[in-house]
ZALUMMAR-495023 format. One record per atom (N, C-alpha, C, O): residue in one letter; x, y negated, z negated. Coordinates in steps of 0.05 Angstrom, whole numbers, plus 5000, padded with zeros to 4 digits. Layout:
N
aXYZ;...
***
This chain:
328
x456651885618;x459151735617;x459151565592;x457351415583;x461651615581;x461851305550;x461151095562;x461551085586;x459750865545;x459550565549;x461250475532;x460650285517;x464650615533;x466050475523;x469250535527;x469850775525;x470750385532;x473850435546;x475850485521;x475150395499;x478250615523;x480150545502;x482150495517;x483050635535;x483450195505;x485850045515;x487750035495;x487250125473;x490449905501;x491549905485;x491349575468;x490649375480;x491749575450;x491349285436;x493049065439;x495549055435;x490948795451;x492548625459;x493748335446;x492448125446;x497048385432;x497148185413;x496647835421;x496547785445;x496547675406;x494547645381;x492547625390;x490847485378;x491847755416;x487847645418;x487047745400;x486647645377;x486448075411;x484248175378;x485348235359;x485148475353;x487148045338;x485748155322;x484348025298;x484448095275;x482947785311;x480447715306;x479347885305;x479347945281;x478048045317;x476148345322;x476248665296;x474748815283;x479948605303;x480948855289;x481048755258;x481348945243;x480948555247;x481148505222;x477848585203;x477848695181;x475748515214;x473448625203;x472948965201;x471849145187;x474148945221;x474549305229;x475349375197;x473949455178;x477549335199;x479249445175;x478649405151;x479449575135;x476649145141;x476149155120;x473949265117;x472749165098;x472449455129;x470749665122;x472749915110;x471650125105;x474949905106;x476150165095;x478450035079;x479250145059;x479549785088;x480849755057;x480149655038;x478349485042;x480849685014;x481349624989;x480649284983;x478749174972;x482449204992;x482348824992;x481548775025;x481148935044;x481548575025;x480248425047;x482548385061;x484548415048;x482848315091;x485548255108;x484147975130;x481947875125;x486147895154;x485447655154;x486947695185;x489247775182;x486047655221;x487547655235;x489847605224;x491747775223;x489847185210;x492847165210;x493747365197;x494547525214;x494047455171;x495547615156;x497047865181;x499447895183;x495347995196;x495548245210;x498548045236;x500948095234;x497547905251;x499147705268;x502047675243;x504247765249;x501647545222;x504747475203;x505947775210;x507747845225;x503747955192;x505048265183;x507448445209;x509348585203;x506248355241;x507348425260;x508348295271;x508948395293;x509547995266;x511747875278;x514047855255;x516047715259;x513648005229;x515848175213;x516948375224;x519048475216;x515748455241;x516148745245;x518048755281;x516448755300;x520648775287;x522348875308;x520248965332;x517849015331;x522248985353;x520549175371;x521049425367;x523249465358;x519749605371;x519449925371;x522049995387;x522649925410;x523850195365;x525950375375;x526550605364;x528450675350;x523950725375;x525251065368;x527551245376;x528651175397;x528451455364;x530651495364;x529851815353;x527551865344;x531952035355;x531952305346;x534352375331;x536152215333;x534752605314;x537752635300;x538752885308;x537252995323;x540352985305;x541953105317;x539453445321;x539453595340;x537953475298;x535553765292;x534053585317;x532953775329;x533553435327;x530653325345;x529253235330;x527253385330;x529053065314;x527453015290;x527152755291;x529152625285;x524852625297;x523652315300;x524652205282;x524252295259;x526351955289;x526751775271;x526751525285;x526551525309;x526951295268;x526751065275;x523550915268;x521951015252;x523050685282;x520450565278;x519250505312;x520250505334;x517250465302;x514750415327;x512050385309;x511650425285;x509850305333;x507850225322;x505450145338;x504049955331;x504750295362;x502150275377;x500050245371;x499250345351;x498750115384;x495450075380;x493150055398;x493249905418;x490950195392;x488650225410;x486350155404;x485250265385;x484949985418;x482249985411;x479549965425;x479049865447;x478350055411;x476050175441;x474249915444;x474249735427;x472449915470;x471249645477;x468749725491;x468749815514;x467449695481;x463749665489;x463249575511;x464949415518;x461249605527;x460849525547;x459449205544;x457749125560;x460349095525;x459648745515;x462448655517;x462748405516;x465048835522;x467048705514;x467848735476;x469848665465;x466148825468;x466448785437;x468449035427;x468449285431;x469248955420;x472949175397;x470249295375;x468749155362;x470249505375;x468849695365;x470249965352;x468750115338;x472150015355;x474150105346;x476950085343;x478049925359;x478350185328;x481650115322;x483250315315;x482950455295;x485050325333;x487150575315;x490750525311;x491750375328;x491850595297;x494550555300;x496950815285;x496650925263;x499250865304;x499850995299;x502750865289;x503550725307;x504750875263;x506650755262;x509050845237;x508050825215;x511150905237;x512950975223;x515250715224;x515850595245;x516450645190;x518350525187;x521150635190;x521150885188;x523550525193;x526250695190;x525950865165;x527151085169;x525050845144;x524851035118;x522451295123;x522651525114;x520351195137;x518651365134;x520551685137;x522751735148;x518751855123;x520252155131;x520552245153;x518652205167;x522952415168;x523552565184;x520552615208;x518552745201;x520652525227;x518352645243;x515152545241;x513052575255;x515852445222;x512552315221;x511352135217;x512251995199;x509452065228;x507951825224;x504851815209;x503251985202;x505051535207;x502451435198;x500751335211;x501551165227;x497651405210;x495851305221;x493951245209;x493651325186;x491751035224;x488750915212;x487450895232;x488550795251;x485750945234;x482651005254;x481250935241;x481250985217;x479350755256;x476550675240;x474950575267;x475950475288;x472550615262;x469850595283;x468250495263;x467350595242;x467850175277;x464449995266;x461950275258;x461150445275;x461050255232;x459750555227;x456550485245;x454850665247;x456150225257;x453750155278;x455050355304;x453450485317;x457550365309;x457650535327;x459150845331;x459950955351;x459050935300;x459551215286;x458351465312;x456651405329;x458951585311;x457351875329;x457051875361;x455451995375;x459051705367;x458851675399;x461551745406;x461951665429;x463351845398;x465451885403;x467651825414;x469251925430;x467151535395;x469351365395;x471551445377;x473851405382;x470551565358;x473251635340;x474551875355;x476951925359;x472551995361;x474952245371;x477052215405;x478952345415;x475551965414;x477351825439;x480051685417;x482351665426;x479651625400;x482251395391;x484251685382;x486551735390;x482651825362;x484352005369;x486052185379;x488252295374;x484552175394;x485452375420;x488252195432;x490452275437;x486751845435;x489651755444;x491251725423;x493351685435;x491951715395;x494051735382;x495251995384;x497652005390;x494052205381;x494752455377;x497352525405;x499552625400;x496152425439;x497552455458;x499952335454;x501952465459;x500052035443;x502551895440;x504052095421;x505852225432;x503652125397;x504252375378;x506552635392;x508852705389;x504552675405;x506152925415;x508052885438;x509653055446;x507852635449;x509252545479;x512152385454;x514252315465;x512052365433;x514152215423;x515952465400;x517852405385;x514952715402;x515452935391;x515252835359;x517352755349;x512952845343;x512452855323;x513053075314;x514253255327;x512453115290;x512153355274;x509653245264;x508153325281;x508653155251;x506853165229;x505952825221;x507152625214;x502652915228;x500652615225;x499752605201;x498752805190;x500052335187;x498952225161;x496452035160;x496251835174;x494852095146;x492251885146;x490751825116;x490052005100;x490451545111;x488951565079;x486351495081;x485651275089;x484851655075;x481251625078;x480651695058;x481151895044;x478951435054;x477351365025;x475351645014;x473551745029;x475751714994;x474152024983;x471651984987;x470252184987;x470451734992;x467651794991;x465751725014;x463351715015;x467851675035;x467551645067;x467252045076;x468852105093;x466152175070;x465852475065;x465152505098;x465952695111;x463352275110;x463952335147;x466752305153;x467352485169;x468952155148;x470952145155;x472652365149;x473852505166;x472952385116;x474352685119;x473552875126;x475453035127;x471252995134;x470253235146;x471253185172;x472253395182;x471652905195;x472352985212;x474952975234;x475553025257;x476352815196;x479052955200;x479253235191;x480553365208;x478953295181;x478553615172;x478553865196;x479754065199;x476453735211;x475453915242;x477953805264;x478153925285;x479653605259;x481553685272;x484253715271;x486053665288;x484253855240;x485854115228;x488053855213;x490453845219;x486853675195;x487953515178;x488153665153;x486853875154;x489253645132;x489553755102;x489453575078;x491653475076;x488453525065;x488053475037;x490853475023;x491653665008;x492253245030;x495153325003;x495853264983;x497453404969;x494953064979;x494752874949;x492152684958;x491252604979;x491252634924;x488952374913;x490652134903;x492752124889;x489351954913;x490151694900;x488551554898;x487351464918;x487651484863;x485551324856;x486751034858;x489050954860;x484150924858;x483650654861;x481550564835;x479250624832;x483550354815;x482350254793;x482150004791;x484249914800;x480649804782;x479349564778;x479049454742;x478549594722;x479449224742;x479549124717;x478448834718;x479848654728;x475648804708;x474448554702;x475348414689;x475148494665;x476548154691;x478347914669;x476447784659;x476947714637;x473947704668;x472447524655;x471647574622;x471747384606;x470847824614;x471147874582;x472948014571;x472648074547;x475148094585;x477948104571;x480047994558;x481547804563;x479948134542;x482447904522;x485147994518;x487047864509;x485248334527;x487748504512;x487448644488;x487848884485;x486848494471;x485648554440;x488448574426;x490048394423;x488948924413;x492348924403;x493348994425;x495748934422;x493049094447;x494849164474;x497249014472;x499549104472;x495948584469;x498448394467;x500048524457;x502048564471;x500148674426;x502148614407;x505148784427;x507548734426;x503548984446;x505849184459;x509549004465;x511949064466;x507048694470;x508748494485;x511748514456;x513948614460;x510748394433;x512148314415;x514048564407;x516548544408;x512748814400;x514849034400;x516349084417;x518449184410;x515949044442;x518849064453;x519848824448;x522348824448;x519448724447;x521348404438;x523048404421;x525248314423;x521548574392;x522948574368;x525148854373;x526948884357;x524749044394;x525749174402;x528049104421;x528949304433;x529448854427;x531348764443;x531148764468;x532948744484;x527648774473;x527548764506;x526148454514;x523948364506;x528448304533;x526347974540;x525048054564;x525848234580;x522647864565;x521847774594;x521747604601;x520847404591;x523147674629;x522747364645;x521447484672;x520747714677;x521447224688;x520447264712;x522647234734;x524747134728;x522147314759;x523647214774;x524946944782;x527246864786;x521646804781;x522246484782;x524946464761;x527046384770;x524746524735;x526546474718;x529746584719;x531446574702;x530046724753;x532946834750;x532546854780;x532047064791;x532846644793;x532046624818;x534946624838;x536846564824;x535646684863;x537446774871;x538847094879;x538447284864;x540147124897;x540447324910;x541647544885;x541047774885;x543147434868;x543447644844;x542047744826;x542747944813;x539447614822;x537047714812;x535647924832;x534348124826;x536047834854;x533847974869;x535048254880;x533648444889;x537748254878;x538848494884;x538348714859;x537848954863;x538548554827;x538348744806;x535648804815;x535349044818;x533748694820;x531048844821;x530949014841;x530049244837;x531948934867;x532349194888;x533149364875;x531349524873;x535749464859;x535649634845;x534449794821;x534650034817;x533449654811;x530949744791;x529049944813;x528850194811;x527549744839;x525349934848;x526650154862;x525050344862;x529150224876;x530850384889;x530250574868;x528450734875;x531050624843;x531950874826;x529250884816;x528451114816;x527450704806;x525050784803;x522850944818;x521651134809;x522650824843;x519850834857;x519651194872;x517551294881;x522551334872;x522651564876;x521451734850;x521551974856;x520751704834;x519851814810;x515951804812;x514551954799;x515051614829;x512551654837;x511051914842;x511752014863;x509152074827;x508452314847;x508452274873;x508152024878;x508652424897;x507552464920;x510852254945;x511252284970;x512152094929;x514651984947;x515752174952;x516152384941;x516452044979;x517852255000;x520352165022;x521952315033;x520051925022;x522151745031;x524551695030;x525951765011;x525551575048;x528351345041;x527451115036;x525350995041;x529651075024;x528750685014;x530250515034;x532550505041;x528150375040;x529450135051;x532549925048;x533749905026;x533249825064;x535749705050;x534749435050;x532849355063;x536549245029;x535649085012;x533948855024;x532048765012;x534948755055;x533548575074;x530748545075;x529248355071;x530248805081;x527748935088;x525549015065;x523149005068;x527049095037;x525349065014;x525548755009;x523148695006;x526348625008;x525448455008;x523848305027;x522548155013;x523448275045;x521448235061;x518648315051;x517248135042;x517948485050;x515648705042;x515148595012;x513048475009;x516548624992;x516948624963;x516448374947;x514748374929;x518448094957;x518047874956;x517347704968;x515847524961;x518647714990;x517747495010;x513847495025;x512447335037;x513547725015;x510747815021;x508947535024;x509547385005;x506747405041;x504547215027;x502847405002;x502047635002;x502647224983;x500947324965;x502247504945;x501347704936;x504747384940;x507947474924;x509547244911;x511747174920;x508547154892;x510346884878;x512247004855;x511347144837;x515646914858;x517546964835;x515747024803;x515947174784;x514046774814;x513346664771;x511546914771;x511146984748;x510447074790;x508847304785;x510947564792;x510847744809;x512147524778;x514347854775;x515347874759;x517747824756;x513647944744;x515047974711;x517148264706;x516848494714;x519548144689;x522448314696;x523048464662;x524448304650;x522648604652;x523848764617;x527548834625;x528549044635;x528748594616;x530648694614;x532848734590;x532948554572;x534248934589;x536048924557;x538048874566;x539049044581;x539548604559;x541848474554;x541448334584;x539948134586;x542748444608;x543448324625;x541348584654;x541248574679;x540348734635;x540548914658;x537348954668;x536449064648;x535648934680;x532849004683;x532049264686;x532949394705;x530549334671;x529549514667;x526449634668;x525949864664;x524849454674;x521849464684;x521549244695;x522949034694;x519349284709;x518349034729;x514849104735;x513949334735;x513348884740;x511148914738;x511148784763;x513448724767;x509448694787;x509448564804;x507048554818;x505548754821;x506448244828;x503248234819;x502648004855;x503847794861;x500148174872;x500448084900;x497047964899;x495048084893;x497347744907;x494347574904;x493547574934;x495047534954;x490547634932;x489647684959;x487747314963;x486147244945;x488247124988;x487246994999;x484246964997;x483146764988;x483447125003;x480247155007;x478147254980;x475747204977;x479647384965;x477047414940;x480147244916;x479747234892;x481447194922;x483347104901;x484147304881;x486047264866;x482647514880;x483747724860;x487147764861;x488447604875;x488547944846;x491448064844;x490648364843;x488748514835;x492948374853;x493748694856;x496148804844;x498348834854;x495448874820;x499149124810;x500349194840;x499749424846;x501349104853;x502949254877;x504649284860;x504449064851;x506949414841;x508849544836;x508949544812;x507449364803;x510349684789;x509749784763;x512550024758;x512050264764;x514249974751;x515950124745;x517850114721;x518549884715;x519050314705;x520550304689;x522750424689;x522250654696;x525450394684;x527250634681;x527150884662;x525950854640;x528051074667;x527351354654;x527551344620;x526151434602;x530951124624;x531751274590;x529351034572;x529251014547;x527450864592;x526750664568;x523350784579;x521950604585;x522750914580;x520750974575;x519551064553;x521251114536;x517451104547;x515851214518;x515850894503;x514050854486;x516950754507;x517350484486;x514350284494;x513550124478;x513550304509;x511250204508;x512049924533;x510849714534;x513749994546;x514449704561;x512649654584;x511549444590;x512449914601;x510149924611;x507449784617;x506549694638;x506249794590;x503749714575;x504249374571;x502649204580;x506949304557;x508049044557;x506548904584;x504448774587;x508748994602;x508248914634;x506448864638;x505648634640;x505249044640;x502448984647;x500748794629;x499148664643;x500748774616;x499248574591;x500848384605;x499948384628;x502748224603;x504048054621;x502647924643;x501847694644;x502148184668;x500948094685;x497548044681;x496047904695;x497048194661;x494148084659;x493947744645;x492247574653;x495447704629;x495747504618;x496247244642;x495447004641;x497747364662;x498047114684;x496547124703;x496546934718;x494747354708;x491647374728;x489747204712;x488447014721;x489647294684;x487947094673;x488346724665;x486546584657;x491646614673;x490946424671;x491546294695;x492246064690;x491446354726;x491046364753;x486946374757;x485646264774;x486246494738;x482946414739;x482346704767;x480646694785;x484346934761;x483447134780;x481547294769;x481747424748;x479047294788;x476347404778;x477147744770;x475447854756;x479547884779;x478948264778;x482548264784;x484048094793;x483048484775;x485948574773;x484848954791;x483349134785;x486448924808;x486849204821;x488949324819;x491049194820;x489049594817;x491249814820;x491650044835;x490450044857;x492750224830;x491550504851;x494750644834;x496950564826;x493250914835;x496151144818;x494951424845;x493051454860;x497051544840;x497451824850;x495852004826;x496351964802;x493952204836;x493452324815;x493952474794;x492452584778;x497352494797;x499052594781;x500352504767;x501852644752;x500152254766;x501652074753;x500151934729;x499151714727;x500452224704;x498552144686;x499751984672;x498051844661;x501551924667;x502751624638;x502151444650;x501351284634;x501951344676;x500851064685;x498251024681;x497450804675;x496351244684;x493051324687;x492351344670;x489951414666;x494251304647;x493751444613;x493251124612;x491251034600;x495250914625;x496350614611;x493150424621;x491550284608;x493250504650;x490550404666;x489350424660;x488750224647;x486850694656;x484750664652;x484250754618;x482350634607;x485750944600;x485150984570;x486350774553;x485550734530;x488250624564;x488650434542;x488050154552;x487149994535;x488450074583;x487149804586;x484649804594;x483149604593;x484050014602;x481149954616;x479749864636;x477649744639;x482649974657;x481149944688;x479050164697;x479550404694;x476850064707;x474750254713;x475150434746;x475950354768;x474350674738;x474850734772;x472850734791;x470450734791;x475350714817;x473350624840;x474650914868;x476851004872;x472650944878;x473251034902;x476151064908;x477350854905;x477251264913;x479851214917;x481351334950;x480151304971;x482951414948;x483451574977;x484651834985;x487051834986;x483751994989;x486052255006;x488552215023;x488852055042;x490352415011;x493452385045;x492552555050;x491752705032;x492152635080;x490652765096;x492552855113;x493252645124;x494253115124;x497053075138;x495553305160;x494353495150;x495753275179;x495153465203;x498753575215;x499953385225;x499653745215;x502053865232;x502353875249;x500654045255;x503653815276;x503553865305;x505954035307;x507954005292;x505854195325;x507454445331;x507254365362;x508254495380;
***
């Protein structure tokens, strides 16, 4: 018999419990509160189908398994936004690796997978770190796929300076492009031009597949985010109109920043504004006293990967697989 139950997760007790969980597999560090804010953003669950039978809407279940101490030892969650694509959802599974090979992962599975098919999915999504090689093997064994890489890159501020990178700043300048920040154009007419900026941009990403959110809701996520300040969203715009945006999300716990967003419009690309931006935001990590600047690209997305790691010199790190299993 298991010495261990799977329930469904009970808000806000654990997730005191579920937050250590998770930072064995993410990237930055997380925080009960943060997880507690992140889900009282979030509506109650109302799924819905379209006229093909085709899952739509949002929801967002959760399971986690419990030792015979009482101790949360595992975590899983299954969850789609109104944008996510047609039919499918996203998931994260993770098992304390002290309690790896008892088959706890394949119980959480098993219960996402049932919800899955009792809510007529089409098709499960999961991102597991490339070099967690137990994890993707055993999503693999239960008929997951490999669909895209997305690295994960790092940039030490303490002996960086930019060097000529800055100058990128001044040519577009002398090129007719200003920057400001949000702080500096603050109000609902700023913030709509930038909804629009990331709207026509962020589909140009390798591997996007989505609808975009409408403007409420990006903003929620976008700006209103903790660890999202105006004066850190730096905006390239010509005349009146914006045209790149850099946008820069500070994590609580190691104080580092994160590039969460990086985009340009099509016809101003090649000009180097890009590179600008980002010099920008390094320039305001470095005078915030943030120890490391993080990023992450699609592995197809070589002009950003060209900007990251050959011309500024983020080093790489571990990054992650989309992992999509089909249900029929």
């Amino acid at each position: 018999m298991p010495n261990y139950i799977i329930r469904k997760l009970i808000q806000p007790d654990d997730y005191a419990a579920v937050a250590p969980l998770l930072n064995f597999i993410y990237p930055e560090p997380t925080t009960a509160e943060r997880l507690r804010e992140d889900e009282e953003s979030i509506p109650p669950g109302q799924l819905h189908y379209n006229e093909e039978n085709e899952l739509m809407g949002w929801d967002r279940p959760k399971w986690v398994a419990v030792d015979e101490r009482e101790q949360i030892v595992g975590y899983a969650i299954a969850w789609r936004a109104p944008w996510t694509e047609l039919g499918t959802l996203i998931q994260t599974v993770v098992v304390h690796p002290e309690f790896r090979g008892k088959g706890i992962g394949a119980a959480l599975y098993a219960a996402l997978h049932q919800w899955a098919m009792e809510v007529k999915a089409s098709r499960l999504i999961d991102f597991i770190r490339e070099n967690d090689k137990e994890s993707v093997s055993f999503a693999e064994r239960r008929g997951y796929e490999k669909e895209r890489h997305m690295f994960e890159s790092v940039l030490d501020l303490d002996n960086f300076d930019g060097g000529t990178l800055v100058g990128a700043i001044d040519e577009a300048k002398k090129a007719g492009i200003r920057f400001v920040t949000l702080a500096e154009e603050p109000g609902e007419a700023g913030e709509r031009k930038l909804y629009e900026l990331y709207k026509t941009t962020q589909p140009d990403i390798p591997g996007y597949a989505e609808d975009f959110p409408w403007f409420e809701e990006w903003k929620k996520w976008n700006i209103d985010r903790p660890g999202i300040r105006p004066e850190w969203i730096h905006i390239a715009k010509d005349g009146d109109r914006y045209v790149g945006v850099v946008t820069l999300q500070q994590n609580e716990q190691t104080r580092a920043m994160y590039h969460e967003y990086t985009g340009v419009l099509r016809e101003y690309r090649g000009r180097r504004i890009a590179l600008a931006l980002k010099m920008l935001g390094v320039q305001t990590a470095k005078s915030n006293a943030v120890p490391y600047l993080k990023t992450h690209n699609d592995s197809m997305n070589a002009p950003m990967l060209r900007i990251n790691r050959d011309l500024i010199g983020f080093r790489p790190e571990p990054g992650r697989y989309k992992m999509v299993r089909k249900l029929g």
